[in-house]
C-alpha positions as CSV (number, residue, x, y, z in Angstrom):
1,X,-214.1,55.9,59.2
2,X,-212.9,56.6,55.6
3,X,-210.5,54.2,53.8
4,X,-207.9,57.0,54.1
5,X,-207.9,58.0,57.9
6,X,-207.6,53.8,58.7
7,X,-204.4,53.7,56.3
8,X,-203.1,56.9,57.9
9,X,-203.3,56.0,61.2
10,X,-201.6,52.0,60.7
11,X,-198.8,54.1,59.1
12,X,-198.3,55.9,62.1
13,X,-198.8,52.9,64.3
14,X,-195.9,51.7,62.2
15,X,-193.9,54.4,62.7
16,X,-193.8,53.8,66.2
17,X,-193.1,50.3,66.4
18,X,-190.1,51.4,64.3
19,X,-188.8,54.5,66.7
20,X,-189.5,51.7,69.5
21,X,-187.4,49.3,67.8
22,X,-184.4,52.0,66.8
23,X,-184.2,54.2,69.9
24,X,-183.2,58.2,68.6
25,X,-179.3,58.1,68.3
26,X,-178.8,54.1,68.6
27,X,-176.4,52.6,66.4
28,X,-177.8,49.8,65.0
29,X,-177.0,46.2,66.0
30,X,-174.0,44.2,64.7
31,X,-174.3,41.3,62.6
32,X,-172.5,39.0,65.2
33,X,-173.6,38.5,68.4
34,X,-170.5,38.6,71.2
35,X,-170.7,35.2,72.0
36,X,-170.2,34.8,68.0
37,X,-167.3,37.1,68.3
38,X,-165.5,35.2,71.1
39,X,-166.0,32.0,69.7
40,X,-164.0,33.2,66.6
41,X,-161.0,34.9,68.8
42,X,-161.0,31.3,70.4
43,X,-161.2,29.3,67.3
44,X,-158.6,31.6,65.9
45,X,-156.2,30.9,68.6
46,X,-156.6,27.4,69.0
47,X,-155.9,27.2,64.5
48,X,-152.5,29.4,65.2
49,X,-151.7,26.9,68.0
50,X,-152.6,23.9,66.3
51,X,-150.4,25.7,63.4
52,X,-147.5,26.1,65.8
53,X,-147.7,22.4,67.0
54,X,-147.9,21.1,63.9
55,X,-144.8,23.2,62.7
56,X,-142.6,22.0,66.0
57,X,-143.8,18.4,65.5
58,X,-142.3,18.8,62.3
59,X,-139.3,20.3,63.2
60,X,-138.9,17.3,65.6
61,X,-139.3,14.4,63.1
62,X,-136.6,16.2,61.0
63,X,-134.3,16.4,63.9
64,X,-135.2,12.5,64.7
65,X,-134.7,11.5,61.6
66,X,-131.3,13.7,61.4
67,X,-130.6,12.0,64.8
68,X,-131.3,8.7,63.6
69,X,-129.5,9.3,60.4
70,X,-126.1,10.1,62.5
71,X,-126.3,7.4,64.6
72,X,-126.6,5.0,61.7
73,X,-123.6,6.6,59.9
74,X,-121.7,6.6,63.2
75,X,-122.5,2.8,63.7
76,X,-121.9,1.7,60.1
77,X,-118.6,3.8,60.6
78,X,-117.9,2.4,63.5
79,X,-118.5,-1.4,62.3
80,X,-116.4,-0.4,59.0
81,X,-113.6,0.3,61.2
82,X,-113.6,-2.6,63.4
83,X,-114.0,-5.0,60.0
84,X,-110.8,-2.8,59.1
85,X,-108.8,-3.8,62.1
86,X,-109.9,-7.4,61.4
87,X,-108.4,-7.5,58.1
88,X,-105.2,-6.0,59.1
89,X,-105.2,-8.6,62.2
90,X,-106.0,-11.2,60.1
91,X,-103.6,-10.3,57.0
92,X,-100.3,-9.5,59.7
93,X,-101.2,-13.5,61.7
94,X,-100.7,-14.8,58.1
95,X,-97.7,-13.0,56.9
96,X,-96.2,-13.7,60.4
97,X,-97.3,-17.3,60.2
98,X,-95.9,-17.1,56.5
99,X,-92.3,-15.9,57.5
100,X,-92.1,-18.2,60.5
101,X,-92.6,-21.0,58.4
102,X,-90.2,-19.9,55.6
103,X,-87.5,-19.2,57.7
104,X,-87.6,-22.8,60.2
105,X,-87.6,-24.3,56.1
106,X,-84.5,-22.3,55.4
107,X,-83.0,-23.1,58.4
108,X,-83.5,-26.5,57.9
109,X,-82.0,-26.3,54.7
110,X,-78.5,-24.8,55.9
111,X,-78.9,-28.1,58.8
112,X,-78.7,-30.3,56.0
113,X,-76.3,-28.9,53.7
114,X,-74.2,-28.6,56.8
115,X,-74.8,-32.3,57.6
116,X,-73.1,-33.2,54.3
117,X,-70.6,-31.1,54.3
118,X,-69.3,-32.3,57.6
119,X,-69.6,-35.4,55.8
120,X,-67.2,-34.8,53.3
121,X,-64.8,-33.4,55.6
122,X,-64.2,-36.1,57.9
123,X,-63.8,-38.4,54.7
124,X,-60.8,-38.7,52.7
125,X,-60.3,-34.9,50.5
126,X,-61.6,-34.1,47.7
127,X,-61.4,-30.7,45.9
128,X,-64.2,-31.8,43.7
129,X,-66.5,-33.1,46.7
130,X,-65.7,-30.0,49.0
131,X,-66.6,-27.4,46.5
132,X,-69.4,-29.0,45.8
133,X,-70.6,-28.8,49.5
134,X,-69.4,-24.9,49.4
135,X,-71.9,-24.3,46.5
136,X,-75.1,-26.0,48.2
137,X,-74.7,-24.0,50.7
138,X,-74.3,-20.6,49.6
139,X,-77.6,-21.6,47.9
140,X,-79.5,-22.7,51.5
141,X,-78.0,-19.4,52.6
142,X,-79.7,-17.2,50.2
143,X,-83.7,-18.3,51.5
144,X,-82.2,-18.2,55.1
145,X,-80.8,-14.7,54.6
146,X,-84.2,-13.4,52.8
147,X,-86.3,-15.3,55.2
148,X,-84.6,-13.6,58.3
149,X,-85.2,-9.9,56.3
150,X,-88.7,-10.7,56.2
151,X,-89.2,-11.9,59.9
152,X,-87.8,-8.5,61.2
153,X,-90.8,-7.0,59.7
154,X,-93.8,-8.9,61.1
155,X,-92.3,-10.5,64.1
156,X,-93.6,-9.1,67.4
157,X,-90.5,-8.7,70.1
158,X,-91.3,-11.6,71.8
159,X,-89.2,-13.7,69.6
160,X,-86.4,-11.6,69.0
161,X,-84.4,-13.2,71.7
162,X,-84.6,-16.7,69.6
163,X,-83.9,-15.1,66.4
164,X,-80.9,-12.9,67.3
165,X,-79.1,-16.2,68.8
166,X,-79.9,-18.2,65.5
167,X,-78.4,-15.3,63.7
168,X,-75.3,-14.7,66.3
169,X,-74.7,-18.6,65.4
170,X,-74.8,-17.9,61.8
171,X,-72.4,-15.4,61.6
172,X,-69.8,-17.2,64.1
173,X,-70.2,-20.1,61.2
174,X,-69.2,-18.0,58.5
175,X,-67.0,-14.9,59.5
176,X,-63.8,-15.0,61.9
177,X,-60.9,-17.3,62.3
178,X,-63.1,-20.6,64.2
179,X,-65.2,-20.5,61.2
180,X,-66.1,-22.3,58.1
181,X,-64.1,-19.5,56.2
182,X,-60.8,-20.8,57.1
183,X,-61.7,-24.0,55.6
184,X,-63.3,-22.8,52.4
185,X,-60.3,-20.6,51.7
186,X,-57.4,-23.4,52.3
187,X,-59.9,-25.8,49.8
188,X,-59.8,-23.2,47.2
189,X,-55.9,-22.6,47.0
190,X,-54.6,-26.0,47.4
191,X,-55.0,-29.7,46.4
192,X,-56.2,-31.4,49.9
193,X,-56.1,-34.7,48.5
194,X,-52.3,-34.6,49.2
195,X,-52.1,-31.8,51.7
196,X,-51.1,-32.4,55.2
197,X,-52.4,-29.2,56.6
198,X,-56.0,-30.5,55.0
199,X,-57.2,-32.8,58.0
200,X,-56.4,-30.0,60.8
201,X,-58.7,-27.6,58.3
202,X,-61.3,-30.1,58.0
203,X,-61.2,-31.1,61.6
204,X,-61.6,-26.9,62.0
205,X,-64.6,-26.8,59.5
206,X,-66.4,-30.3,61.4
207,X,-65.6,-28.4,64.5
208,X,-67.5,-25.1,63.5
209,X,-70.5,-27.0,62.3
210,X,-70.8,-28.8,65.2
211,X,-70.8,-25.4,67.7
212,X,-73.6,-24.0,65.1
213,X,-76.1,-26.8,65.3
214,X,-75.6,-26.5,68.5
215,X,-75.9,-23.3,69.5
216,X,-79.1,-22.8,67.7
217,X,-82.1,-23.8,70.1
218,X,-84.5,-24.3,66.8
219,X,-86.7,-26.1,69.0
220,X,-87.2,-22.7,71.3
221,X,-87.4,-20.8,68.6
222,X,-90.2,-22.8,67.6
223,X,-92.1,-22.3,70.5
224,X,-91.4,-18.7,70.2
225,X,-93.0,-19.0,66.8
226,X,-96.3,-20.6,68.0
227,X,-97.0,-18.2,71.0
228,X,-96.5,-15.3,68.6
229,X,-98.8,-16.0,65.8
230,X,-101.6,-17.3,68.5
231,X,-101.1,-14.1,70.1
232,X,-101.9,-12.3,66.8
């Protein structure tokens, strides 16, 4: 057989091994398989997924760490407040404590400058000695009087009781007609060295002093005192 018949007919061997392989009006094969395909819808899915997971993990730290933000505020807040209250506690025991104190000294003060002047009544008169007696106590009156101002403030009602019969006795010694006031007036106008109305005005004065010191329970007030500054 010639060279050229033995080429010809391998070409059309050729040819139809090809029309074998590519059938008339076949499309040709795609690139990807199916099981390609589906792997990559599947792949695709589970990324978006993982995508949305990831996104509502994040949202959820940001609210925990929102939530956990909040609650610390509200607990520093909350601990702010109650150091608050403390102080004020704390700050109102010692004022009270304070005016308690300041007004039993002042009281005390009036007791002695009282004590003398009864003193100088029941002795022979003396303008000079009397006058004298008036002056120091004015002077205890004026810590008393500011002392009493400030205990109005701070005191709780517990003690009011206490205070308003110390204060009731106070003004019985000073104003009306079985007072000290009587007294002080006559000493001022006349010479009581050689007076014989003096000793009934003295005796008046002694007597006034005497329903003072006693008419003031210091002692319960004292008591009233304690409970109401432990109580806070």
């Amino acid at each position: 057989m010639s060279p050229s018949r033995c080429f010809g007919r391998w070409r059309h061997v050729m040819e139809i091994d090809e029309d074998r392989s590519h059938p008339s009006g076949a499309e040709p094969p795609n690139d990807l398989s199916d099981a390609v395909q589906q792997q990559i819808r599947v792949a695709s899915r589970n990324g978006r997924y993982a995508l949305t997971v990831a996104a509502l993990a994040a949202v959820a730290a940001l609210l925990s760490s929102g939530v956990s933000a909040w609650t610390s505020l509200h607990v520093s807040s909350t601990e702010i407040d109650r150091q608050e209250r403390l102080a004020r506690h704390q700050a109102l025991r010692a004022d009270r404590l304070r005016a308690y104190a300041d007004f039993v000294n002042a009281y005390l003060g009036i007791e002695l400058q009282l004590g003398d002047l009864k003193g100088i009544l029941i002795r022979p008169a003396n303008n000079d000695l009397v006058q004298t007696a008036m002056t120091g106590l004015h002077d205890a009156l004026v810590p008393y009087l500011r002392s009493t101002a400030m205990l109005h403030i701070v005191m709780s009602a517990s003690a009011n009781a206490e205070l308003d019969g110390i204060n009731a006795a106070q003004t019985a010694l000073l104003q009306g007609p079985d007072s000290l006031a009587p007294t002080f007036e006559y000493a001022r106008n006349h010479q009581i060295a050689t007076d014989e109305n003096w000793p009934r005005l003295a005796a008046a004065g002694a007597a006034a002093i005497d329903r003072f010191v006693n008419n003031t329970a210091i002692d319960e007030f004292v008591n009233a005192a304690r409970k109401d500054v432990a109580a806070g």
